[in-house]
PAVO-637664 format. One record per residue (C-alpha): residue number from 1; residue in three letters; x, y, z. Coordinates in nm, 3 decimals, always signed. Layout:
+-----+---------+---------+---------+---------+
| num | residuo |      px |      py |      pz |
+-----+---------+---------+---------+---------+
| NUM |     ALA |       X |       Y |       Z |
...
+-----+---------+---------+---------+---------+
This chain:
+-----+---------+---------+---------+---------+
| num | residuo |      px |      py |      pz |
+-----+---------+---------+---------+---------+
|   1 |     UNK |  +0.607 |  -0.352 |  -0.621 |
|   2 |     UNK |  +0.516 |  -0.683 |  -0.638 |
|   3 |     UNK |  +0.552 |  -0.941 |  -0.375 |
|   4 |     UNK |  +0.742 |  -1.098 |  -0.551 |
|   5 |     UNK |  +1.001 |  -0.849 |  -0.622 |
|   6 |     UNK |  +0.987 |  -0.676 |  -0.288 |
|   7 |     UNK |  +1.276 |  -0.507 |  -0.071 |
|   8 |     UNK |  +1.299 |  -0.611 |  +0.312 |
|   9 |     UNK |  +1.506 |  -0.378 |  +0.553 |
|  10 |     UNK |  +1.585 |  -0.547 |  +0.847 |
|  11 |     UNK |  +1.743 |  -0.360 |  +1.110 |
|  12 |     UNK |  +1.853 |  -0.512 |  +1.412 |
|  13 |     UNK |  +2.138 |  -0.441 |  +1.619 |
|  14 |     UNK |  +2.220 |  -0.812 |  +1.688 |
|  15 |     UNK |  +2.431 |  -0.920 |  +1.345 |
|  16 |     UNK |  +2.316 |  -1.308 |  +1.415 |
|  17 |     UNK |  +1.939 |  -1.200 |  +1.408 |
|  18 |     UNK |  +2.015 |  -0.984 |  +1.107 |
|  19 |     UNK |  +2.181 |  -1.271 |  +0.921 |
|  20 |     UNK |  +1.879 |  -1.506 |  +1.000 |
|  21 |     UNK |  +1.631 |  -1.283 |  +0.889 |
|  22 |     UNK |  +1.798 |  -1.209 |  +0.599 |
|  23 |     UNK |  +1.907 |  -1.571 |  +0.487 |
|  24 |     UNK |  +1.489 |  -1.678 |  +0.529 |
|  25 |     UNK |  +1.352 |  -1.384 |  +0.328 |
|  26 |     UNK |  +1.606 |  -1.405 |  +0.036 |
|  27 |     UNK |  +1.538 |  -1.793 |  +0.007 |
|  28 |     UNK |  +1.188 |  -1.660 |  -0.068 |
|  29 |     UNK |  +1.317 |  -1.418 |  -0.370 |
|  30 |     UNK |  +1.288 |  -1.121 |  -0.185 |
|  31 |     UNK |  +1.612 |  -0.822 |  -0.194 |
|  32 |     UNK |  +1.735 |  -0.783 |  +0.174 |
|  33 |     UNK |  +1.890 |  -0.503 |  +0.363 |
|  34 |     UNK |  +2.039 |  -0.544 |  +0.640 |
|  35 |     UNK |  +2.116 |  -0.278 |  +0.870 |
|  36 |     UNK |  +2.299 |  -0.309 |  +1.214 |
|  37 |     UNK |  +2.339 |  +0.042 |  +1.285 |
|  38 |     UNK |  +2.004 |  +0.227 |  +1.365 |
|  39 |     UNK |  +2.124 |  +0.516 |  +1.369 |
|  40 |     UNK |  +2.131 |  +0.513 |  +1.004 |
|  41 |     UNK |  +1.774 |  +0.393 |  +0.915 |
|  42 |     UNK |  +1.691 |  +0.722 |  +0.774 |
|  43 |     UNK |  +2.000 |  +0.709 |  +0.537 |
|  44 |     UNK |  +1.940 |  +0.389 |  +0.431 |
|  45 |     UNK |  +1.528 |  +0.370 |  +0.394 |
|  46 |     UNK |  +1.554 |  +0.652 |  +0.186 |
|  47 |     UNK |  +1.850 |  +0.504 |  -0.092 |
|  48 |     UNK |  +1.669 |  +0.172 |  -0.046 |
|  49 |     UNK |  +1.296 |  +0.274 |  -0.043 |
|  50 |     UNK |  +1.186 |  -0.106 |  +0.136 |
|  51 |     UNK |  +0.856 |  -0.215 |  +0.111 |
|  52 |     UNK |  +0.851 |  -0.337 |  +0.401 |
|  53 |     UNK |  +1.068 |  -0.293 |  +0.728 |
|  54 |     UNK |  +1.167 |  -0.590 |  +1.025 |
|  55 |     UNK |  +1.266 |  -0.317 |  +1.339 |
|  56 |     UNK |  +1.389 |  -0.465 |  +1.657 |
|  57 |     UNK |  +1.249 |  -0.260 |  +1.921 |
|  58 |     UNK |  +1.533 |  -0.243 |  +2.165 |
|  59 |     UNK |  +1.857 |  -0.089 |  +2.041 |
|  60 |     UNK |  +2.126 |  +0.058 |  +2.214 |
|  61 |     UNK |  +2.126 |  +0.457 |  +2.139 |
|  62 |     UNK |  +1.761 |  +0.442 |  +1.985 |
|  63 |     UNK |  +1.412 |  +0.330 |  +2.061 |
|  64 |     UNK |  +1.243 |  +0.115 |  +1.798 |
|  65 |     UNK |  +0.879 |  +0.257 |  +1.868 |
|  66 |     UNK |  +1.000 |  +0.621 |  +1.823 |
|  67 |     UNK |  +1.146 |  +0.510 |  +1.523 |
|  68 |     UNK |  +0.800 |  +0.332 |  +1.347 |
|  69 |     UNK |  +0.645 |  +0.635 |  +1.467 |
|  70 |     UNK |  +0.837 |  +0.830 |  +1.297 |
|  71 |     UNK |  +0.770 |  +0.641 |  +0.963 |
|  72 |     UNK |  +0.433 |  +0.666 |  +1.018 |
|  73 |     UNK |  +0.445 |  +1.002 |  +1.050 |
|  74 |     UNK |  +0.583 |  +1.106 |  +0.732 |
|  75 |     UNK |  +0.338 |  +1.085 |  +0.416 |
|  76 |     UNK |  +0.635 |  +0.894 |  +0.224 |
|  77 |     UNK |  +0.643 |  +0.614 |  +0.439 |
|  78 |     UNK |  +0.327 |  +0.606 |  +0.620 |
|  79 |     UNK |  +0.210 |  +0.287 |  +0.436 |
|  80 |     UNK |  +0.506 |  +0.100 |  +0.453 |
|  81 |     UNK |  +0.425 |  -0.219 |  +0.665 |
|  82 |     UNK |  +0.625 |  -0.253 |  +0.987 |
|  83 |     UNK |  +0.729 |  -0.572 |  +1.178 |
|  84 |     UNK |  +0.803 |  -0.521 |  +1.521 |
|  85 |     UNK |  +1.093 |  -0.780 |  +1.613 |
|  86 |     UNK |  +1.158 |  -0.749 |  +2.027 |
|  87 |     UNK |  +1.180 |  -0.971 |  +2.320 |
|  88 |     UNK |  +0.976 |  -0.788 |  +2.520 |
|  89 |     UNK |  +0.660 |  -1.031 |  +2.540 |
|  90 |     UNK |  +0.443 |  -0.848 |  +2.780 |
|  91 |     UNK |  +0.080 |  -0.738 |  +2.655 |
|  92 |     UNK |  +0.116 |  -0.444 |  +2.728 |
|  93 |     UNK |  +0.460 |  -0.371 |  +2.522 |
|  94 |     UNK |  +0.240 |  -0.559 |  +2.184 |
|  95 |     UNK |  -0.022 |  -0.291 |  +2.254 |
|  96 |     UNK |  +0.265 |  -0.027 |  +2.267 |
|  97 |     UNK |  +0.425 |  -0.182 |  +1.932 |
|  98 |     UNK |  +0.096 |  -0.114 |  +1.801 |
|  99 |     UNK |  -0.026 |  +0.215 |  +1.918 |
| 100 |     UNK |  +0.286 |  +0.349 |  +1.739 |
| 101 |     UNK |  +0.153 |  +0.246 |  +1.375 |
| 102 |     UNK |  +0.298 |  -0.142 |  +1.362 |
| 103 |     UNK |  +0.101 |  -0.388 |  +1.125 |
| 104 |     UNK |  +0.265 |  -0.696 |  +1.313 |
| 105 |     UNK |  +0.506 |  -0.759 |  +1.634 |
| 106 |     UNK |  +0.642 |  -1.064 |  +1.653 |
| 107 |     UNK |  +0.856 |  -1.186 |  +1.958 |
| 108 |     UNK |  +1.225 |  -1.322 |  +1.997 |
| 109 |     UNK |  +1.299 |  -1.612 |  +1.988 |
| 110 |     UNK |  +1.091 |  -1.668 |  +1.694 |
| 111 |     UNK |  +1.005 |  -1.916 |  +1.415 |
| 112 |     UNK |  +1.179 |  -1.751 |  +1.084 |
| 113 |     UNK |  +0.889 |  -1.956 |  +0.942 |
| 114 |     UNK |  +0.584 |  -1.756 |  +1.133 |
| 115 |     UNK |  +0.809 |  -1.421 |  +1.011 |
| 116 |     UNK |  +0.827 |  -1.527 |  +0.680 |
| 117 |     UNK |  +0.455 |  -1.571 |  +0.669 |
| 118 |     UNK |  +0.380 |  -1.308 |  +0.834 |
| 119 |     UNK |  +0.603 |  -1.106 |  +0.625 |
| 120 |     UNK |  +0.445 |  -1.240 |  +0.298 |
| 121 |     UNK |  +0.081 |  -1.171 |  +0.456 |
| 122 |     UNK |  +0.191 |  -0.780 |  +0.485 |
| 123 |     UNK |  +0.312 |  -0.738 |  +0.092 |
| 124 |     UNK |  -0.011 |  -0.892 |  -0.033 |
| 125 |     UNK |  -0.208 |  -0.639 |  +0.141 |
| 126 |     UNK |  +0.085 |  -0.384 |  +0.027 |
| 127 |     UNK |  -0.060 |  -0.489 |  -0.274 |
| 128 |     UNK |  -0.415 |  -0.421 |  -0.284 |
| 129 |     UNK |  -0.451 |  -0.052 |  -0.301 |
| 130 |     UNK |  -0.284 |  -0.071 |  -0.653 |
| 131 |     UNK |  -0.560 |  -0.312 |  -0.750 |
| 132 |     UNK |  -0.800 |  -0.075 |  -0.675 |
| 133 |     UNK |  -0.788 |  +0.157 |  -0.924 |
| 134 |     UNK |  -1.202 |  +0.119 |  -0.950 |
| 135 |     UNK |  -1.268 |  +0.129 |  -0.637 |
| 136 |     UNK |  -1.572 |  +0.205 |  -0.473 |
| 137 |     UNK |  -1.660 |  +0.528 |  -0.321 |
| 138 |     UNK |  -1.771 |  +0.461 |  +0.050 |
| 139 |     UNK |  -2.012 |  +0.741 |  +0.257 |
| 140 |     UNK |  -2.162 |  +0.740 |  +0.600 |
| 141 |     UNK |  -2.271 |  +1.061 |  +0.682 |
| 142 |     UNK |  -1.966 |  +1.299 |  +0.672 |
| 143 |     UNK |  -1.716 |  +1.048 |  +0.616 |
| 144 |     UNK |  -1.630 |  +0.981 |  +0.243 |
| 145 |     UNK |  -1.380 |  +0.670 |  +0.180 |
| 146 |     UNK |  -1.243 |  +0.641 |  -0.148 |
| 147 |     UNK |  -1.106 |  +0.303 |  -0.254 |
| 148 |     UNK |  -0.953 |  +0.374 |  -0.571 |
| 149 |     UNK |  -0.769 |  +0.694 |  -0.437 |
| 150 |     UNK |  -0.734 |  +0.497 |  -0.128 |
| 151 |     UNK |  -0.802 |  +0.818 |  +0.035 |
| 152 |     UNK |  -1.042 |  +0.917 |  +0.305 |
| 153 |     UNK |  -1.214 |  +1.260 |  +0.400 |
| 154 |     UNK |  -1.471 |  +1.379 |  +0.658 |
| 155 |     UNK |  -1.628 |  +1.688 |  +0.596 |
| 156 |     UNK |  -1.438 |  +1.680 |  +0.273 |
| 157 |     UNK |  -1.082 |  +1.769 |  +0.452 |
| 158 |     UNK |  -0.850 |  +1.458 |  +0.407 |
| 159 |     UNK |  -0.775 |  +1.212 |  +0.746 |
| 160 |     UNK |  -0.461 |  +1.061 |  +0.705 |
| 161 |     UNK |  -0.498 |  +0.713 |  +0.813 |
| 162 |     UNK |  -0.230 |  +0.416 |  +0.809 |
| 163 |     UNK |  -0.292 |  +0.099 |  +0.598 |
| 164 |     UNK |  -0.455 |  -0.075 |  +0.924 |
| 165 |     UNK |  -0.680 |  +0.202 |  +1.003 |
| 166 |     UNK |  -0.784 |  +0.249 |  +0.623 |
| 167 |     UNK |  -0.920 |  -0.131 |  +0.636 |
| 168 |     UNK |  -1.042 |  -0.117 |  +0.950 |
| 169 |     UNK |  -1.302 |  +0.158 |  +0.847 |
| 170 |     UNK |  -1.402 |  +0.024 |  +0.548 |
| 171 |     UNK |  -1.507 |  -0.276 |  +0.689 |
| 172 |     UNK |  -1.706 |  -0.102 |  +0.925 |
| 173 |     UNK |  -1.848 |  +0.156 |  +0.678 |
| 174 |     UNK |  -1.903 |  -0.179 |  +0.431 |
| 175 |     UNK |  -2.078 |  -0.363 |  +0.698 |
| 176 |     UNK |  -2.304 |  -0.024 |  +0.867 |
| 177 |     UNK |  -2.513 |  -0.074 |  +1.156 |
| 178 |     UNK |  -2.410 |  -0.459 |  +1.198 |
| 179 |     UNK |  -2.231 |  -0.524 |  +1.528 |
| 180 |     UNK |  -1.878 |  -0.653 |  +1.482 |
| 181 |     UNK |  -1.698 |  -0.887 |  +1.770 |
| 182 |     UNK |  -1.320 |  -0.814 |  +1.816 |
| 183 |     UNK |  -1.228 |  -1.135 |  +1.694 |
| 184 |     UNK |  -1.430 |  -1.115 |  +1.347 |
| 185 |     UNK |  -1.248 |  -0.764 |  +1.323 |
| 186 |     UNK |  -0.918 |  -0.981 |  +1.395 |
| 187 |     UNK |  -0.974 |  -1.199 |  +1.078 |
| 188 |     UNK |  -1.125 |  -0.973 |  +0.871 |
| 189 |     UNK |  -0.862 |  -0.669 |  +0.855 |
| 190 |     UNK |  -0.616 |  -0.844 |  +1.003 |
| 191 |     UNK |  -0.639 |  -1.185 |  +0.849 |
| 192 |     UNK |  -0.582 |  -1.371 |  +1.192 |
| 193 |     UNK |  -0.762 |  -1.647 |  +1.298 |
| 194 |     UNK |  -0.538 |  -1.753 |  +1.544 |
| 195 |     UNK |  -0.442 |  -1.635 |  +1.909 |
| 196 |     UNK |  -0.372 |  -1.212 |  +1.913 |
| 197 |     UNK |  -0.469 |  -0.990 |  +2.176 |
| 198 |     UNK |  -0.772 |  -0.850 |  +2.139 |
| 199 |     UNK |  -0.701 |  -0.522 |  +2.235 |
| 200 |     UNK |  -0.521 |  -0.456 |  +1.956 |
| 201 |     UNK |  -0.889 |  -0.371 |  +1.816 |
| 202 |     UNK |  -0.954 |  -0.118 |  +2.066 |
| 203 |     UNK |  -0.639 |  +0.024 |  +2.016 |
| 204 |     UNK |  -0.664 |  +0.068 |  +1.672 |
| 205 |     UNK |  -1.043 |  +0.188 |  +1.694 |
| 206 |     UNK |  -0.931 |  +0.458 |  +1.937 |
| 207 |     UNK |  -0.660 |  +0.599 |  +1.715 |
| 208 |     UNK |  -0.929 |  +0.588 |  +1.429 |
| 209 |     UNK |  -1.176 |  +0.802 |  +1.622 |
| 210 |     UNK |  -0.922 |  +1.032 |  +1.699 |
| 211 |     UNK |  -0.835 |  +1.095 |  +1.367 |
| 212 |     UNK |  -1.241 |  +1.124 |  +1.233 |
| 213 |     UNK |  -1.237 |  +1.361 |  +1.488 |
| 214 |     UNK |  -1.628 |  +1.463 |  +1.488 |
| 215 |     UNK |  -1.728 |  +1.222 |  +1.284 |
| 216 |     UNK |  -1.599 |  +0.971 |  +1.553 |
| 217 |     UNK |  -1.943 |  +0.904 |  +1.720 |
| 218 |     UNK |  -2.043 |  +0.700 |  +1.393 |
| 219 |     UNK |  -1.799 |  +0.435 |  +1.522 |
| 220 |     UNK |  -2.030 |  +0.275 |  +1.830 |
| 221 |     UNK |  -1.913 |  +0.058 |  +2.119 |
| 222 |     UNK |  -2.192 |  -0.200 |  +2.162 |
| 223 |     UNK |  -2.245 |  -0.288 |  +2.551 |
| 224 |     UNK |  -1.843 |  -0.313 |  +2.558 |
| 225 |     UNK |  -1.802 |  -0.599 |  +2.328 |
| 226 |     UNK |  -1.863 |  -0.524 |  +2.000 |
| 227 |     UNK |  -1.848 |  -0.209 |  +1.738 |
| 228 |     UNK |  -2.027 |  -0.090 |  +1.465 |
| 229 |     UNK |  -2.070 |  +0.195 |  +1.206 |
| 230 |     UNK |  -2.400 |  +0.402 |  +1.247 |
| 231 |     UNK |  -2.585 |  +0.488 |  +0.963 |
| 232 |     UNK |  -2.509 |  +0.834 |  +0.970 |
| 233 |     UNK |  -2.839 |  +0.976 |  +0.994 |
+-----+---------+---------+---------+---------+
C-alpha cells in the first residue's frame, strides 16, 4: 500500500455522511467503500482488506467501540488505522474512542477537510514500518524493540502492541532517562501540535504498561507531569 493507492471503508449508518466522506476521499485518489450496514463490516473488511477504516461510533444494532476493539484484537487487522466518526463530543467519550485502539476521533459535524488530513496523516505513518526494513534494534533492560520486524519482546516473549503504542515506546526507549511532557509526546507520536486532550497520553501509557507487564516500571511518571524510560539498570 501506498498512500496513494489506498482503500478507505467508511461505515456509517447515515447514507448522507457516507456519501460525503466518500465524495472527499475519492477526490484525493483514494478507492472508497462505503458501508451503511454495520452489521456487515466483517464481510466486507475482509473482501476489501481497507487500509484504513472511518467508523461512526453510534449505530443502531451495534456499538462502534466494540467494533474497533474487535479489529484491534485480531493480529490481521490490528494495525489498520481507525477514525472514530461520532457526535458524542464529551472528553470522556474521546478517551473511550481511544482506550479501545483508535488512532484518531474526530467529531460530527466536521470539516471533510480536517478528515481528509487527518486521514492522509494516518496512511503515511501506515507507511513507515515498510520503510523500515533496517531498522534499528532498540533494548532497555528486558524490553527488546525491533524496528525492522516492527516487533517488540520483553523477556524475549512477543507484546503485541498497536501502531500507537509501538511509537509511543520507541520514542521513549529512543529518548531513555529524559523526561517527556504530554504535549511533546502529542507531537512527536502523534504529530499534533494543535489542541487534543492530553489524556489521551495517559491513556495510551497505561495500556502500554499493561501490556510490558513487568517490565512496566521502566516507563516512570515524573512528579505527575511528565514520563520517561529508565535506563534499565
Amino acid at each position: 500500500m501506498t498512500e496513494e493507492t489506498a482503500k478507505i471503508l467508511v461505515v456509517d449508518d447515515e447514507e448522507d455522511v457516507t456519501e460525503l466522506v466518500a465524495y472527499h476521499m475519492e477526490a484525493n485518489g483514494w478507492l472508497v467503500e462505503t458501508l451503511t450496514e454495520p452489521a456487515r463490516i466483517l464481510e466486507v473488511s475482509r473482501r476489501f482488506s481497507p487500509d484504513l477504516i472511518v467508523l461512526d461510533v453510534m449505530m443502531p444494532g451495534v456499538d462502534g467501540l466494540q467494533l474497533c476493539r474487535m479489529f484491534k484484537a485480531d493480529p490481521l487487522t490490528r494495525d489498520v488505522p481507525i477514525i472514530l466518526l461520532t457526535a458524542r463530543a464529551e472528553e470522556e467519550d474521546r478517551v473511550q474512542g481511544f482506550e479501545t485502539g483508535a488512532d484518531d476521533y474526530v467529531c460530527k459535524p466536521f470539516s471533510p477537510r480536517e478528515l481528509t488530513l487527518r486521514v492522509r496523516r494516518l496512511l503515511r505513518r501506515r507507511e513507515k514500518p515498510g520503510e523500515e526494513e533496517d531498522g534499528r534494534v532498540l533494548e532497555v533492560g528486558s524490553v527488546r524493540l525491533d524496528e525492522g520486524r516492527h516487533e517488540v519482546r520483553v523477556n524475549g516473549e512477543r507484546v503485541d502492541l498497536t501502531a500507537t503504542e509501538f511509537r509511543l515506546l520507541r520514542l521513549l526507549m529512543e529518548r531513555r532517562g529524559r523526561v517527556q511532557t504530554r504535549e511533546q509526546l502529542l507531537v512527536n507520536v502523534w504529530n499534533y501540535d494543535e489542541d487534543m486532550e492530553t489524556r489521551t497520553v495517559d491513556t495510551h501509557v497505561r495500556r502500554l504498561r499493561d501490556k510490558l507487564g513487568t517490565a512496566a516500571e521502566l516507563i516512570e511518571t515524573i512528579r505527575g507531569v511528565w514520563y520517561r524510560m529508565s535506563g534499565g539498570g
